[in-house]
N, C-alpha and C positions, 0 to 999 in steps of 0.2 A: 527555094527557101533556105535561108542563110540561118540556120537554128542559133549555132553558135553568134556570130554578130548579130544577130538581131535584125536582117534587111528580107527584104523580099526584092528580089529582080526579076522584071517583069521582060521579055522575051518576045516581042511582036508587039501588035498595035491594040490598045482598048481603051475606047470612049472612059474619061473621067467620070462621066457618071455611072459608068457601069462600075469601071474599077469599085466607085466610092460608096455603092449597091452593095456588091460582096462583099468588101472590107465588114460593111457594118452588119452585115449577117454573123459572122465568126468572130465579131468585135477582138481584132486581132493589131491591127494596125493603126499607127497616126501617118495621113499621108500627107509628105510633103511633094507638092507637085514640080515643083522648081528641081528637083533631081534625077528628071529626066533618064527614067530608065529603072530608077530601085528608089522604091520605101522603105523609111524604118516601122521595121514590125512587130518592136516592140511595145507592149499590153502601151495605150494610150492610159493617161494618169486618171481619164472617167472611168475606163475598162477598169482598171485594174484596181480601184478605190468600191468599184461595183461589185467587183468578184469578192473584194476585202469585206465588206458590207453583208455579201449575202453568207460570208463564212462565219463571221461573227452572230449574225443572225439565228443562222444554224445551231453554233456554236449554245448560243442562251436558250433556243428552244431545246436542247435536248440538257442540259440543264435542269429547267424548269420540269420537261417531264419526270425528270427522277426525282423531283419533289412530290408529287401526286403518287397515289398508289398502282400500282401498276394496272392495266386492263380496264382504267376508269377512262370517261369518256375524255377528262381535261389532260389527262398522259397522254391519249391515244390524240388529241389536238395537237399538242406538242411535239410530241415523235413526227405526226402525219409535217407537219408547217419545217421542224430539222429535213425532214428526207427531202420534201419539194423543193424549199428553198436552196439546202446547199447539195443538193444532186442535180438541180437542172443542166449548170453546165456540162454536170456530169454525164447524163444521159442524152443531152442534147448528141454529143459528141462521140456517146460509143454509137447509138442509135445510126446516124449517118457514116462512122466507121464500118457498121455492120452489114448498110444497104451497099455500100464500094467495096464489102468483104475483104476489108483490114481490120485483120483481128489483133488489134492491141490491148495496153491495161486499159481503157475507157470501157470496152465492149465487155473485158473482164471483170470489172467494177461494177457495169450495169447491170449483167446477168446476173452477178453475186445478189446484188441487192436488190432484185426481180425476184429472184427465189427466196430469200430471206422473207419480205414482204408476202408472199404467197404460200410460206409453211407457219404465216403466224409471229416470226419473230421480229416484231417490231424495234425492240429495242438495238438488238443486233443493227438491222436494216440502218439505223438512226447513227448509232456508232460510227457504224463504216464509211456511211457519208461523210459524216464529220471532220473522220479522221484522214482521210481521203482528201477533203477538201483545206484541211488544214497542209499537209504534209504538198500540197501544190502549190500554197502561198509560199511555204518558207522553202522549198526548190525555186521558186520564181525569185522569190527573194534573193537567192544563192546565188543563182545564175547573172541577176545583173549585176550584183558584185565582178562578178569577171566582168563581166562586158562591160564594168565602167572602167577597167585596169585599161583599155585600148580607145573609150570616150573622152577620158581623160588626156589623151594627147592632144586634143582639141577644144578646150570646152572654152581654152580664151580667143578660139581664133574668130578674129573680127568681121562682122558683114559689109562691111562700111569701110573705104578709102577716100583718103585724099589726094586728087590729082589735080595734079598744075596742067592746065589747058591755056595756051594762048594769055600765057601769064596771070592768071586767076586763078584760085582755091576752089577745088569742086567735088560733094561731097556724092560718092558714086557709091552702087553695089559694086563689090569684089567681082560679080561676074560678068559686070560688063566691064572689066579692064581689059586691054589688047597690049599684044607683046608691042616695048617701045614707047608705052605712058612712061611718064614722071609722075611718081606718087612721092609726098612729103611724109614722112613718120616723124612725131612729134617724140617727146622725152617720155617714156615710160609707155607708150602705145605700145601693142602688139603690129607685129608686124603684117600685112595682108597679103603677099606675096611673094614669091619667087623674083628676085634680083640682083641688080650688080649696082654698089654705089659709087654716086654722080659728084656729091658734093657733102661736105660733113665728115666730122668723124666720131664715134660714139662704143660704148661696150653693150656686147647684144648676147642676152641669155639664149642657149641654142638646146636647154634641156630637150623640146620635146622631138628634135631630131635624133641629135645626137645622148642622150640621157646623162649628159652631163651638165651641171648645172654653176660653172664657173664661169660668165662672161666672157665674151673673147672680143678683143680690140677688133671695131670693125674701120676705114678708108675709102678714098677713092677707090676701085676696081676691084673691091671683095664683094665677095659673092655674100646675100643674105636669103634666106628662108622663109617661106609663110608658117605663119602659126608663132613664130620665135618672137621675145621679148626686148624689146627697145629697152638701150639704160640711157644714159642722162645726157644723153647730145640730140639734135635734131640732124635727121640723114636726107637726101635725097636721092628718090631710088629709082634707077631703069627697071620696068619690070621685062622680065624674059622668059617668064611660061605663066603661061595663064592658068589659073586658078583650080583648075583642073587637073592640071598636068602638074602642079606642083610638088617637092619633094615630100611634103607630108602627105598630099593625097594620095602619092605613090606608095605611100609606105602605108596609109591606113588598108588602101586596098589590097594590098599584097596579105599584110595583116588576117584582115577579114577573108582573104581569101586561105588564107595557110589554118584560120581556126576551124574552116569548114571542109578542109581535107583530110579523108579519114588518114589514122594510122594503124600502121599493121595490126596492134592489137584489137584497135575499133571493128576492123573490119574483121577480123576473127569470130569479135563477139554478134553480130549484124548476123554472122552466116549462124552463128549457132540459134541465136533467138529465134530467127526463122525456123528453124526446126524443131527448138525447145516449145513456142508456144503452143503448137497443135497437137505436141505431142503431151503436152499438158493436159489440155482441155479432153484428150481422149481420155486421161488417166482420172479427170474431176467425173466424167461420164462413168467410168468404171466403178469409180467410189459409189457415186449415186447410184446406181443401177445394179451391178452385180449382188453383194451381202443382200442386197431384202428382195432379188430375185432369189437366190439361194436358197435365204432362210425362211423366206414368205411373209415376210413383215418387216420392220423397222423401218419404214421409208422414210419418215423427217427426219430419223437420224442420218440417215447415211444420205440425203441428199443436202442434211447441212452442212455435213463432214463433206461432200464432193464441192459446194460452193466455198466455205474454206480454205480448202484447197487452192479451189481456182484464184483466191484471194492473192493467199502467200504466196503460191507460184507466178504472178506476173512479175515481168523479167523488166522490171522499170531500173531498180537500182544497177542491173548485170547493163544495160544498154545505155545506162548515162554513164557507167562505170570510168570510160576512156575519155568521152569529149568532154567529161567538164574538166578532168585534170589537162588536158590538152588544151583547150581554151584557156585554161585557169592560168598556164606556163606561158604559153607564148604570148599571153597579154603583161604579165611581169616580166620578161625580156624588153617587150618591147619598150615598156614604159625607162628600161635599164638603157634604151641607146642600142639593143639588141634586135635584129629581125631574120626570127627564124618561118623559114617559109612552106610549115608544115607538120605536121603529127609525128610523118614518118623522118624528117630531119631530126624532131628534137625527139625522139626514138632512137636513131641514128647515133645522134651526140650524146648519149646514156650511152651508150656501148663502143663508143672510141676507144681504142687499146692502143693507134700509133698515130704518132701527130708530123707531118711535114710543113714545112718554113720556108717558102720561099725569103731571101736573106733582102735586098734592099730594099726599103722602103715596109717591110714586116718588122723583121729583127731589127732593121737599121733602122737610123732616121730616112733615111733616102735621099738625102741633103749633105756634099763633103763639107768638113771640117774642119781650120787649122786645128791642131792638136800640141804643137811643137816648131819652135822656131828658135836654131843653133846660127848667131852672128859668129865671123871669123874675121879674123885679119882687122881687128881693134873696131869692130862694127857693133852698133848698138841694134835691140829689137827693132827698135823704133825705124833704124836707116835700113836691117834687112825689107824690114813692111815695106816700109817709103818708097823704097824703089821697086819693086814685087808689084804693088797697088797703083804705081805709076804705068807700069806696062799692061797691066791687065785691065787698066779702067774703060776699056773702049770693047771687051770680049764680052762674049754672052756663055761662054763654057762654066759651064758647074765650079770647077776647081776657081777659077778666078774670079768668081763669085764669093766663094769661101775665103779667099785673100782679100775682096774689098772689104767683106764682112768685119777683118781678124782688126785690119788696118781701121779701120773706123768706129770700132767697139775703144779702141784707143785713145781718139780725138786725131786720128793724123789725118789733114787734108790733102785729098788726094785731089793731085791735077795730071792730066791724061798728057804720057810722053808723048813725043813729038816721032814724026817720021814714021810712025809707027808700023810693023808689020808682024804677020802672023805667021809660022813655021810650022806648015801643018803636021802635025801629031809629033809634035817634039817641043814647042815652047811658042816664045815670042822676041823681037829686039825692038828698040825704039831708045832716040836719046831722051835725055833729063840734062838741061842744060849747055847741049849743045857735044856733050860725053853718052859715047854709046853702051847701052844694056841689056843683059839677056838673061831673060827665064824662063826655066823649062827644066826637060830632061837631059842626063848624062850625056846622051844622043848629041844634044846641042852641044852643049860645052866642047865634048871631042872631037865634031866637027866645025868647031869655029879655032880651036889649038888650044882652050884654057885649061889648067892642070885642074882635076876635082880629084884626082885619085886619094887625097890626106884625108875626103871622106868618106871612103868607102866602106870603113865600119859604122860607120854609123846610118849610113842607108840601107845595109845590110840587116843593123839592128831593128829598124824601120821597116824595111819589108816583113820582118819576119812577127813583128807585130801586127801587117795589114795595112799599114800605112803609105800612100804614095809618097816621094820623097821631089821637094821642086827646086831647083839649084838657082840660085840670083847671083850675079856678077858681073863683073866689065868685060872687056874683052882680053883683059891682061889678066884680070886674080878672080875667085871665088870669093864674094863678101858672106853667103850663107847660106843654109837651109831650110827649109821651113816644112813641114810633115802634115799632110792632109789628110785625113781617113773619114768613112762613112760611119760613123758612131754608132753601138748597139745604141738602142733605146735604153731610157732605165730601168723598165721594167722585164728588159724581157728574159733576164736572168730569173727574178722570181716567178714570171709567169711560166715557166718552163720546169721550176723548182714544184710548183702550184699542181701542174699539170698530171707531176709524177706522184704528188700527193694525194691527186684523187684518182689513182690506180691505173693514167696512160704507162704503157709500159716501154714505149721507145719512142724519141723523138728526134728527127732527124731534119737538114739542112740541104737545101736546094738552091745553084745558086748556077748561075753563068758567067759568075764572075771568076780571075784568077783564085785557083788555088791555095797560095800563100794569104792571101785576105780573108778566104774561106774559112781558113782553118783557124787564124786569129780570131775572126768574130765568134767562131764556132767554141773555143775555148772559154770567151768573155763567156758567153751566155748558157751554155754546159749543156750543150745536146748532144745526143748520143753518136750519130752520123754524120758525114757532112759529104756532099759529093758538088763541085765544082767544076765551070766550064762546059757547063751544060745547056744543050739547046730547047728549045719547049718539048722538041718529042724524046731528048732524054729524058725529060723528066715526067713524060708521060708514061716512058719505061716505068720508072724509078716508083713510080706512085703504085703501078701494075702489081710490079716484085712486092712491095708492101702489102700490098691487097692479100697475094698468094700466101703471105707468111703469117699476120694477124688479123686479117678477116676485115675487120674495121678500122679505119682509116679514113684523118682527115686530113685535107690541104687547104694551108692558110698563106694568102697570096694577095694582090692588087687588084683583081678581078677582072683586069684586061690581059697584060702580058704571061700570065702563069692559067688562062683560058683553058686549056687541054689539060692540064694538070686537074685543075677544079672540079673540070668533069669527069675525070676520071675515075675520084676517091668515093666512099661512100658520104662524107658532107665538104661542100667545098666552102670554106671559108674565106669571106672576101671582108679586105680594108675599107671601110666603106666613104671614108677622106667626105663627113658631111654629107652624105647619100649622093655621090656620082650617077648617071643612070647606068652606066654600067657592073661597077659593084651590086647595084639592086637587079640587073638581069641576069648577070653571071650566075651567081653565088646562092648555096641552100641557106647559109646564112649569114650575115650583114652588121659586123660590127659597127656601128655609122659613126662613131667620133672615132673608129680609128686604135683607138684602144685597148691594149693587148690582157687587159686583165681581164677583160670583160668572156676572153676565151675559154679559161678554168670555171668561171663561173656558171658558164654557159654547158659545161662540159658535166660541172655538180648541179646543175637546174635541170638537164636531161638524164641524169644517174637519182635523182631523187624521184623525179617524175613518172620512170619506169617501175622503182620501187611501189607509188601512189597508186599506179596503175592496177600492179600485181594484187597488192594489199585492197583494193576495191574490187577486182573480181573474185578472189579468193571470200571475201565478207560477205558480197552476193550470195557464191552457190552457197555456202555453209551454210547461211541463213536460211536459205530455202530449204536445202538437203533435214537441216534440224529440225523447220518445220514439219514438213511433211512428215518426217518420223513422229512428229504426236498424232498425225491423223489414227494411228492405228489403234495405239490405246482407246482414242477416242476425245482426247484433250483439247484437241484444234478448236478453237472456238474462232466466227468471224471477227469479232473485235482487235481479239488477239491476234489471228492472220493480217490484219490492215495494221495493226502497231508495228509488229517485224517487219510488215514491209515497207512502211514509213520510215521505219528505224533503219532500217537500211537504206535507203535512199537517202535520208539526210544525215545518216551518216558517211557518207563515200561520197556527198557533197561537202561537206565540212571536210573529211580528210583531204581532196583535193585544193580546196583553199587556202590549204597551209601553202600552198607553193608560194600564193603572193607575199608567202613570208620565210621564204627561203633565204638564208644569208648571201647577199652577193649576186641575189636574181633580182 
């Protein structure tokens, strides 16, 4: 049972109608059978309009008995119709607690108001119900507030596609799509699937992947997502994982599976309860029992004062204390394009003190860059590109990518030199016009005889910024050069600024690249370290020694090639490039659009959370602790006991709520 998500998964084989037998004994579930394997369990809208019904119920009969005089027989009607009415569930459920000998708040609620009922005090009795029974609507009520923060990523995704069969329109379930349909998505549809498009081109809202909610140009061979929002083109789409396996289901289920994993503190307070309860009910026994052993009478008194007790002391609010602010967090993440895969993660990332970077495609774009193009020898931009994007038009390398980019962001048409060849890890030559040309590296130039040394400061200047430096020229003269570099991102100077703002204390650079680029990108973006030329198990050193020295530590990486890193830190954070499936196995937690702010964020949504935490089990015991100090005087009364404990409960549900309104989560 999936408390937090709301599911029950079912674990072996049971007959439908037996399943649909229980269910409606515990009126707990709506099942849907088509999901194979789990139902949603949460209150069905009859259930839970019925429990609404009988608490209102309750509610006006006890009411009405305080209009009548007390001890008369139309009060004692009243009181009697408040306690049946809104205690059945109540007792339905401690009663069979009792005979499985699980002693929670039900069995402590019933015995309470078993005894109340049996020394006479009706009114009491009537109260406690009530307030019992209110104080479970509006926890119910709370709780699917959270649970809608993670339904919400879902609530427009569609049953129904349209798939092209043998050139016809045909309108299917989503679950009977198979990888390698052609499905049509219209202008403004949601999308139904996982795929790659075929034909069209259109802009497609990807908030609930990615929690970003700017359109992105979608084409021929981009990848698109189920659950995402069609704009204003019509697409046609290959699907390539089935409906199941798609990147939203991936993520609900990790989701739902990260809200029902305890976190450290949860599971603190789990072992304490277990110990607290029984040692409670001995001390409600002691109350009842011992004084009018002693003194040889008061017995209603002192067995009021031990049910009371046993009121205020159930440990309802200390045991929701952690999962609802847990649940309450990682469903506001996720809704942010954030998936954290756990209590003890976003535990984890509240107490980060050092932060590690893998450098391209984190810090960087991961993509090179012209940056800078110096013509010489009376050459214009235009004729360095020209010929540069003439010899590289036939290459599939990075850097000459970045050249056709630089040259066609220009208008310059580029036509592929002639003769063409490749110079492995130095350049390229090829003519233009029938006159031969070469670009590349120094390497080349001084082995083919051409002079470059007039630019040796300036490559120099170039390195020392990070920048690879590419030589273009004939075979006679140097016409120019042109400066590529792997660009920090733009943010990632303030996300690093950000980081140190919410108390990381040192942030440091990983990288296997040269050196000299390390330390340039590492100055743009202002972190503390930087260590370069490093292989994956250096940096699985590197992450170690961090460990040894600020305890917590996390590594933010691609989620493939920085793999040993990730696992090594206390949270490994993964790029999550639109939920790759590997960013979602790697990694404790899953930026999915990519986006580096989303880290500090992530870092104040686990430092608040932990606060939520603290400040909810501290309200707990006090509460109790404060209690129980009136039993002595004598002041405890049951009403009073069921209001403090209500008041606690729904308040350390409301404090946890506030996360969904955390800035920046």
């Amino acid at each position: 049972m999936n408390f937090a998500a709301g599911k029950l998964t079912i674990v072996g084989t049971i007959a439908p109608e037996v399943l649909q037998r229980e269910a409606r004994k515990v009126e707990a579930v709506t099942l849907h059978p088509e999901g194979a394997g789990s139902v949603d369990s949460s209150p069905s809208p009859w259930t839970a309009d019925r429990h609404l019904w009988r608490t209102l119920v309750a509610l006006a009969a006890l009411l009405l008995a305080l209009v009548f005089p007390s001890q008369t027989a139309v009060n004692r009607a009243f009181l009697f119709t408040a306690v049946a009415v809104g205690g059945y569930p109540l007792v339905l459920r401690g009663v069979r607690n009792l005979v499985r000998l699980r002693v929670d708040m039900h069995v402590l609620m019933t015995v309470a108001v078993a005894g109340a009922l049996a020394i006479g005090e009706w009114n009491e009795a009537a109260v406690v119900v009530v307030l019992f029974a209110l104080s479970e609507r509006l926890e119910a009520y709370a709780m699917e507030r959270a649970r809608r923060s993670i339904r919400s990523l879902v609530e427009w995704m569609p049953k129904e596609a349209t798939v092209l069969r043998d050139g016809r329109e045909t309108v299917v379930p989503v679950a009977e799509l198979a990888v390698g349909d052609l499905v049509l998505i219209r202008p403004g549809e949601n999308i139904a699937v996982d795929g790659e498009v075929v034909e069209g081109t259109s802009a497609v809202n990807e908030a609930p992947i990615t929690g970003e909610a700017m359109p992105v140009e979608k084409g021929p061979g981009d990848p698109v997502y189920a659950g995402t929002l069609n704009g204003p083109g019509a697409l046609r789409v290959r699907v390539t994982k089935v409906v199941a396996e798609s990147t939203l289901a991936k993520i609900l289920h990790l989701v739902e599976e990260a809200q029902n994993r305890r976190a450290p503190a949860q599971a603190f307070v789990d072992r304490f309860a277990r110990v607290y309860t029984p040692v409670v009910i001995a001390l409600a026994l002691g109350v009842a029992l011992v004084p009018p052993l002693l003194s040889g009478g008061g017995w209603e008194r002192w067995v009021y004062e031990g049910l009371a007790l046993l009121v205020v002391a159930c440990p309802c609010a200390l045991v929701i204390s952690t999962p609802v602010a847990v649940v309450t967090a990682i469903g506001a993440a996720a809704r942010r394009g954030v998936l954290i895969k756990g209590g003890v993660h976003l535990e984890a990332a509240g107490r980060i003190r050092a932060v590690a970077f893998d450098k391209t495609g984190t810090l960087t774009r991961g993509q090179p860059t012209v940056t800078d193009v110096l013509p010489l020898g009376g050459q214009s931009v235009r004729d360095v590109l020209a010929v540069a994007a003439a010899l590289e038009a036939l290459s599939e390398h990075p850097v000459a990518r970045a050249i056709l980019d630089a040259a066609r962001a220009r208008g310059i048409a580029v036509e592929p030199a002639e003769s063409f060849s490749a110079v492995p890890g130095k350049g390229a030559v090829g003519q233009i016009g029938g006159r031969t040309y070469l670009v590349g590296s120094p390497r080349l130039f001084t082995e083919r005889g051409v002079a470059w040394e007039a630019a040796q400061a300036t490559l120099a200047a170039w390195q020392e910024q990070g920048k690879t430096a590419i030589l273009v020229g004939t075979e006679e003269r140097l016409l120019g050069l042109i400066a590529v570099a792997d660009l920090p991102r733009e943010e990632s100077a303030a996300v690093i600024r950000a980081l140190k703002g919410s108390g990381v204390a040192h942030t440091v650079m990983l990288t296997g690249d040269h050196r000299r680029t390390a330390e340039a990108v590492a100055r743009q973006v202002g972190v503390d370290e930087v260590h370069a030329e490093l292989l994956p198990e250096d940096k699985l050193q590197r992450i170690q020694a961090l460990r040894r020295r600020y305890g917590t530590v996390a590594m933010v990486g691609d989620g493939i090639n920085d793999a040993p890193a990730l696992a090594a830190a206390t949270v490994g954070v993964a790029m999550g490039g639109g939920g790759t499936d590997a960013a979602l196995e790697t990694a404790d937690i899953v930026l999915m659009n990519d986006d580096l702010t989303r880290l500090p964020e992530t870092v104040r949504l686990g430092r608040r959370a932990l606060r939520v935490i603290r400040q909810n089990i501290a309200f707990s015991l006090v509460t109790k602790l404060v209690a129980v100090a009136l039993v002595v005087p004598g002041w405890l009364t049951l009403w009073l006991a069921i209001l403090a404990d209500m008041g606690a409960t729904l308040l350390v549900t409301a404090n946890s709520l506030r996360l969904l309104r955390v800035k920046g989560a």
